[in-house]
C-alpha positions as CSV (number, residue, x, y, z in Angstrom):
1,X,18.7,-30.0,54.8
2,X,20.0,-33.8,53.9
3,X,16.7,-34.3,52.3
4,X,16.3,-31.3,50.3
5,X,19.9,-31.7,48.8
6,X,19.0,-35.4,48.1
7,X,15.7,-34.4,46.4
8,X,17.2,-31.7,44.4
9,X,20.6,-34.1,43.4
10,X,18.0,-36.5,42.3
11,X,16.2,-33.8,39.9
12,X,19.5,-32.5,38.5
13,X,20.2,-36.5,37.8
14,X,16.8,-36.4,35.9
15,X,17.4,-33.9,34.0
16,X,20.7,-34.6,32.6
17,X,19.5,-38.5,31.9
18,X,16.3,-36.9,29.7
19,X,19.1,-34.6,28.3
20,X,21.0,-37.0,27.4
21,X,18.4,-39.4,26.1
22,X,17.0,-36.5,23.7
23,X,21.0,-35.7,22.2
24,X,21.4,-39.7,22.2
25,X,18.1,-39.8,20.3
26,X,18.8,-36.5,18.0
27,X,22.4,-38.2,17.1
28,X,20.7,-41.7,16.4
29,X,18.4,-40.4,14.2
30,X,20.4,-38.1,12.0
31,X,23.2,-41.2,11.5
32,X,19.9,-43.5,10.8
33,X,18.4,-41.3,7.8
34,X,21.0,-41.9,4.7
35,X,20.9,-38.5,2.4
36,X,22.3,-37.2,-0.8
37,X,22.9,-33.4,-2.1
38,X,20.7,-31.7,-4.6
39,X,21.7,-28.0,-5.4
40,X,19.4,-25.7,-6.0
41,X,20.0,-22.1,-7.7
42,X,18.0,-19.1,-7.0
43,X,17.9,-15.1,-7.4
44,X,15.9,-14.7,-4.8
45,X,15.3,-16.4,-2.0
46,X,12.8,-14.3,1.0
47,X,12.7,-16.1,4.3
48,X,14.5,-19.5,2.7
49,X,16.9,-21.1,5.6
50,X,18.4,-24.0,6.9
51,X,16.3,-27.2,7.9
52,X,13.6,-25.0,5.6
53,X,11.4,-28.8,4.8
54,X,11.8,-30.2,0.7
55,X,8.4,-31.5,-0.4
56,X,7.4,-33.5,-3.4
57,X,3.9,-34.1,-4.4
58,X,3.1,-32.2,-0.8
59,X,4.8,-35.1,1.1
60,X,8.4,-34.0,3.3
61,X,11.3,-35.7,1.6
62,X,14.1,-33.8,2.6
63,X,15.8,-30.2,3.9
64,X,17.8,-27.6,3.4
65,X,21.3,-28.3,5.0
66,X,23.0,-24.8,3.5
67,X,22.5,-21.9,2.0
68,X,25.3,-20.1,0.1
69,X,25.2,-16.1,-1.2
70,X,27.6,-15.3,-4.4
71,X,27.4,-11.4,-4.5
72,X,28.9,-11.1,-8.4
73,X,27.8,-14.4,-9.7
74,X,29.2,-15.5,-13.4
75,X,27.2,-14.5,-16.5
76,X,24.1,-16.3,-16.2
77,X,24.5,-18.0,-12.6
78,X,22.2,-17.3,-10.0
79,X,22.9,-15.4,-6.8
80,X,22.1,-18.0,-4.2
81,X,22.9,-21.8,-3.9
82,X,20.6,-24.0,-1.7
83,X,22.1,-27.3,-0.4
84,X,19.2,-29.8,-0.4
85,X,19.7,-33.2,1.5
86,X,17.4,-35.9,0.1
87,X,16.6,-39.4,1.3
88,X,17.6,-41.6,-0.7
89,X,14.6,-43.7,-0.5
90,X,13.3,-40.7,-2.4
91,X,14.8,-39.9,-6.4
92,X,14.1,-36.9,-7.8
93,X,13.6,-37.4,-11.6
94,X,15.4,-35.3,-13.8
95,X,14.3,-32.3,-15.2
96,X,12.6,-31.2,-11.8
97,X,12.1,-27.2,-10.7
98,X,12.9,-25.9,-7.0
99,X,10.4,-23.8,-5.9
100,X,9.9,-21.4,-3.1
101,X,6.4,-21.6,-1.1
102,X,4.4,-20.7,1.9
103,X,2.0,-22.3,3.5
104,X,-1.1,-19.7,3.4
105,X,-0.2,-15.8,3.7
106,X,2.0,-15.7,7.2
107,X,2.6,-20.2,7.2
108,X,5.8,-21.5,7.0
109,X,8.3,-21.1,4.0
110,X,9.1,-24.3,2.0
111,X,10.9,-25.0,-1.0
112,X,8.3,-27.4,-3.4
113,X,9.8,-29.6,-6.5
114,X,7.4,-29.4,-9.3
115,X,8.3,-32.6,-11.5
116,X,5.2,-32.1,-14.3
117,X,8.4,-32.0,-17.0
118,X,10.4,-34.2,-15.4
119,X,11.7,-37.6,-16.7
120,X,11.9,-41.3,-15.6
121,X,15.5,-41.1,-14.7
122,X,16.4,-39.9,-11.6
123,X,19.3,-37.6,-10.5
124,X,22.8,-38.0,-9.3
125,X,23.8,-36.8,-5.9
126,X,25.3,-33.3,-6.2
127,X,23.4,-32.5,-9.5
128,X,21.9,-28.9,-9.7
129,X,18.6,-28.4,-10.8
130,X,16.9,-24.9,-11.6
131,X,14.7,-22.7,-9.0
132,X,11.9,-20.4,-9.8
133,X,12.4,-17.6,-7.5
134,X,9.5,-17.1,-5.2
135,X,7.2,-13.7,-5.6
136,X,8.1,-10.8,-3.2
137,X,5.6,-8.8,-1.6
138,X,5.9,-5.9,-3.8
139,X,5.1,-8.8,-7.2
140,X,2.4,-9.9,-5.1
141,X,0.3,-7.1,-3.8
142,X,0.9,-5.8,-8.2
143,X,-0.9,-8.8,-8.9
144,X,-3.6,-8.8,-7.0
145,X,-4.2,-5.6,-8.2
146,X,-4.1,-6.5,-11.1
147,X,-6.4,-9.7,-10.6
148,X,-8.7,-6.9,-8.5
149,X,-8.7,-4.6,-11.7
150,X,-9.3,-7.3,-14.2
151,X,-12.5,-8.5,-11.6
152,X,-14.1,-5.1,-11.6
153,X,-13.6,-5.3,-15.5
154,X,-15.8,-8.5,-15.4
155,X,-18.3,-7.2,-12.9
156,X,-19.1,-3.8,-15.2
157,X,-18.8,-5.9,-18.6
158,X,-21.5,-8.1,-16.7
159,X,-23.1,-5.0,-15.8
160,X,-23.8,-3.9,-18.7
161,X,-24.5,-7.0,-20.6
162,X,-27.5,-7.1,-17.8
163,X,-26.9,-10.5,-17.2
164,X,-29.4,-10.6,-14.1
165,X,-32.4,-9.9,-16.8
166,X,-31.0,-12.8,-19.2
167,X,-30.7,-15.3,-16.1
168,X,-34.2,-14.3,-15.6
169,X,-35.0,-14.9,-19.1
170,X,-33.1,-18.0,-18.9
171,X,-34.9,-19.6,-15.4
172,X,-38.1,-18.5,-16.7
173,X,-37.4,-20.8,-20.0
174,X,-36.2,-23.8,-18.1
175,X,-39.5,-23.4,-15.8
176,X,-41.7,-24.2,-19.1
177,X,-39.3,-26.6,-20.7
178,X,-39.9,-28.3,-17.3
179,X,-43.3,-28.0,-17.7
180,X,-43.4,-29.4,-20.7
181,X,-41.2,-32.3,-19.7
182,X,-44.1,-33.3,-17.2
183,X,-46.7,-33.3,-19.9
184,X,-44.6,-35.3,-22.1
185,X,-43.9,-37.6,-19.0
186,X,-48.0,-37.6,-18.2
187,X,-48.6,-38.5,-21.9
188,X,-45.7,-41.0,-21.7
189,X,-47.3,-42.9,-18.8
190,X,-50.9,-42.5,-20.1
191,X,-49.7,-44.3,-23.8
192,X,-47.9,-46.9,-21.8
193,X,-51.0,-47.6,-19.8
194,X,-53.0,-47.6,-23.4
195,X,-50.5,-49.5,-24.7
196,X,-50.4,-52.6,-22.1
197,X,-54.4,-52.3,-21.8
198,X,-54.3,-52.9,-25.8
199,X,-51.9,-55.9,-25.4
200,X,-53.9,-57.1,-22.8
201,X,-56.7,-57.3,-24.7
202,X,-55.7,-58.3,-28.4
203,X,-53.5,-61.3,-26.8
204,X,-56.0,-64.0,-27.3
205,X,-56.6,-62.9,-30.9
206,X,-52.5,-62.5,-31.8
207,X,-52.2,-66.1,-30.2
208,X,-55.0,-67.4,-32.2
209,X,-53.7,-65.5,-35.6
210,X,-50.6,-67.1,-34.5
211,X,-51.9,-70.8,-34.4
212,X,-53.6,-70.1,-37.5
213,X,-50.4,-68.7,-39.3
214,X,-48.6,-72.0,-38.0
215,X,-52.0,-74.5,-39.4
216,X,-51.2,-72.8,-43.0
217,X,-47.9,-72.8,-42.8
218,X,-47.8,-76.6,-41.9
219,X,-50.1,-77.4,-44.6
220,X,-48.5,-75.1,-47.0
221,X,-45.2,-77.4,-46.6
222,X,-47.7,-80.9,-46.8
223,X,-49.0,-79.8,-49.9
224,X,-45.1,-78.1,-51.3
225,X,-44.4,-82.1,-50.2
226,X,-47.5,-83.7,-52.0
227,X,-46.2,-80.8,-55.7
228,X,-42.7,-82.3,-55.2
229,X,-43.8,-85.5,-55.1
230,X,-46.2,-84.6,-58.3
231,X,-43.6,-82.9,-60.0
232,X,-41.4,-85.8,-59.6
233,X,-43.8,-88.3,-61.4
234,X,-44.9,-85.5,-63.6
235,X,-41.3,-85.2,-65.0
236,X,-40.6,-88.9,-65.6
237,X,-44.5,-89.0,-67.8
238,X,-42.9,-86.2,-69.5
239,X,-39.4,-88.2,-70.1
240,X,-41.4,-90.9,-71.1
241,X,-43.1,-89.4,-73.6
242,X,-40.5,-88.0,-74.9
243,X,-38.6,-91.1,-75.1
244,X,-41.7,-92.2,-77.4
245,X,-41.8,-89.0,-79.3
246,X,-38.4,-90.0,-80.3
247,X,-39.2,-93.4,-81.1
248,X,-41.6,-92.0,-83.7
249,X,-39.6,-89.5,-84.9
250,X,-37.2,-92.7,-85.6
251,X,-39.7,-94.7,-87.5
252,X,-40.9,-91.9,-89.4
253,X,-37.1,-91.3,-90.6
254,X,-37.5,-95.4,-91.7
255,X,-40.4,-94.5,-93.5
256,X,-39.3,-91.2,-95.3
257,X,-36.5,-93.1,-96.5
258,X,-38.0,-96.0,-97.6
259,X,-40.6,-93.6,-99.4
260,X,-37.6,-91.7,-101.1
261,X,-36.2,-95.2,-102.3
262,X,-39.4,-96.5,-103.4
263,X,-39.8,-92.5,-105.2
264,X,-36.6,-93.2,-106.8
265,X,-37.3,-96.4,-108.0
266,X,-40.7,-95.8,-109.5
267,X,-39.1,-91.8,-111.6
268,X,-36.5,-95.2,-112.7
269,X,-39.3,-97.0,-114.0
270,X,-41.1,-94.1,-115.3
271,X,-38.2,-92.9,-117.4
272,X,-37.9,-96.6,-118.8
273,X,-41.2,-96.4,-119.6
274,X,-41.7,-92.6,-121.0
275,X,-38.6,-94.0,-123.0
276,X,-40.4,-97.1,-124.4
277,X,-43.5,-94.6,-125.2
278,X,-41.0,-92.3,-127.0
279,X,-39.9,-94.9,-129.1
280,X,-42.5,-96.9,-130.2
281,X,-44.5,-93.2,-130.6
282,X,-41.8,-92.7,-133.4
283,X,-41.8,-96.0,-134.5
284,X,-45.5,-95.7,-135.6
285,X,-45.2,-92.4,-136.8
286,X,-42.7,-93.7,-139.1
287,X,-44.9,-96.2,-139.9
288,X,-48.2,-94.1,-140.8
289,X,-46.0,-92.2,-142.7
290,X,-44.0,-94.7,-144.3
291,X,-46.2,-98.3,-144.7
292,X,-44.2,-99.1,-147.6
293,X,-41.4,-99.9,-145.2
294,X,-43.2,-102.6,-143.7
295,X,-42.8,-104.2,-147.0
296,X,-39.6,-103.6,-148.4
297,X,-37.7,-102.9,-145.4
298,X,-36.3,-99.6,-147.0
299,X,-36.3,-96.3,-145.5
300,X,-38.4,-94.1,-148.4
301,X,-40.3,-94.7,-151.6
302,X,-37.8,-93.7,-154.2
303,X,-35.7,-96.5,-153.3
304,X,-38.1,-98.8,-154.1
305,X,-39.1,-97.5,-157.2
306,X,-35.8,-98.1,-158.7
């Protein structure tokens, strides 16, 4: 009986140390993780409770810590008021939307902050951001039927636009644009193989078409040197000669002039002498008309008479 009390003491002394080492651990934990308040405002809010997990981007960065009901809210406010606690190691950028989510059909409920409008600043503790209520059942199960109508729409418009025939059409087209593909591939490979078979054999004449190309082109620039060197010695002939031109040209200005001068000089002469002629050509016309005046000296034959 001793033993069995001293077995059973030392169980009930187990227990309480793990029970006490979980609390101790629960307490240390909660005092280690530093949070601040978000609130969120809903209309509706389905199976939403406390310690209900607050993701971002899928990852846990938060929970719910309370959940408060306002029967006649103001004009305009919502019904419910969700307490989020946020780590702090985590900002929420303004602008962010609470939203409420499951995990698959029957998973967990979770409240999801969708941050695609959000900003770069982030938001104060106690701030109040807005919440998309969640779909109910009865939304749900409408919009699936709807989604189910809309698909049976698709399935009879596809029905009747006998889209199995036209994919038919379609496969049977891509079949002989493959086909032809493959020829055009064949012929492809077989004017390669044409191609490098010519190459292969016209090599040794485009090399020797080249070497010739490079002969003329080297002698073609000998004999440009050899005209530039003629054209060179050809130009200073040419200046020569036409230093000499001008040379002439010079003495044949001397001679023109002298001519002119020696021109003038002999019309001079000529004048004197067409002069002379003049005079002694009316000096014997006087006389053949007139001898008497050889002897008398007077100018007519009455005068002497008297």
């Amino acid at each position: 009986m001793h033993e069995k009390w001293s077995g059973q003491a030392l169980v009930g002394a187990f227990v309480l140390a793990a029970l006490f080492f979980f609390a101790w651990l629960l307490l240390f934990q909660q005092d280690e993780v530093e949070r601040y308040e978000i609130v969120a405002e809903f209309n509706t809010i389905n199976n939403l409770s406390e310690a209900t997990q607050v993701k971002l981007r899928g990852f846990t960065i938060g929970q719910v810590l309370d959940v408060t009901f306002e029967p006649q809210p103001a004009p305009g406010a919502a019904y419910f008021r969700v307490v989020m606690g946020i780590r702090k190691e985590y900002p929420v950028p303004a602008g962010a939307i609470a939203e409420i989510r499951s995990s698959g059909l029957v998973g967990d409920t979770f409240i999801h902050l969708d941050v695609s409008q959000a900003t770069s600043s982030a938001l104060p503790a106690g701030a109040r951001i807005k919440g998309r209520d969640a779909l109910g059942m009865k939304e749900l199960v409408a919009s699936l039927t709807e989604m189910a109508h809309k698909l049976g729409g698709a399935g009879e418009s596809i029905r009747r636009a006998d889209l199995g025939y036209k994919l038919g059409r379609l496969g049977d087209s891509s079949h002989l644009v493959a086909s032809s593909l493959d020829q055009v591939a064949q012929s492809a490979d077989s004017l390669l193989v044409a191609t490098r078979v010519l190459l292969e054999t016209m090599g040794p004449g485009v090399e020797g078409v080249l070497a010739g190309l490079q002969m003329s082109a080297d002698q073609l620039n000998t004999t440009m040197q050899h005209a530039d060197t003629l054209v060179v010695g050809s130009q200073q002939d040419v200046r020569q000669s036409l230093q000499s031109l001008r040379q002439a040209v010079a003495r044949l200005d001397q001679v023109l002039q002298r001519v002119d001068r020696m021109v003038a000089y002999k019309e001079a002469e000529l004048d004197s002498t067409l002069t002379n002629l003049h005079a002694a050509s009316k000096a014997v016309r006087e006389i053949s008309e007139h001898p008497w005046k050889l002897i008398t000296g007077q100018g007519h034959s009455g005068a002497s008479n008297e």
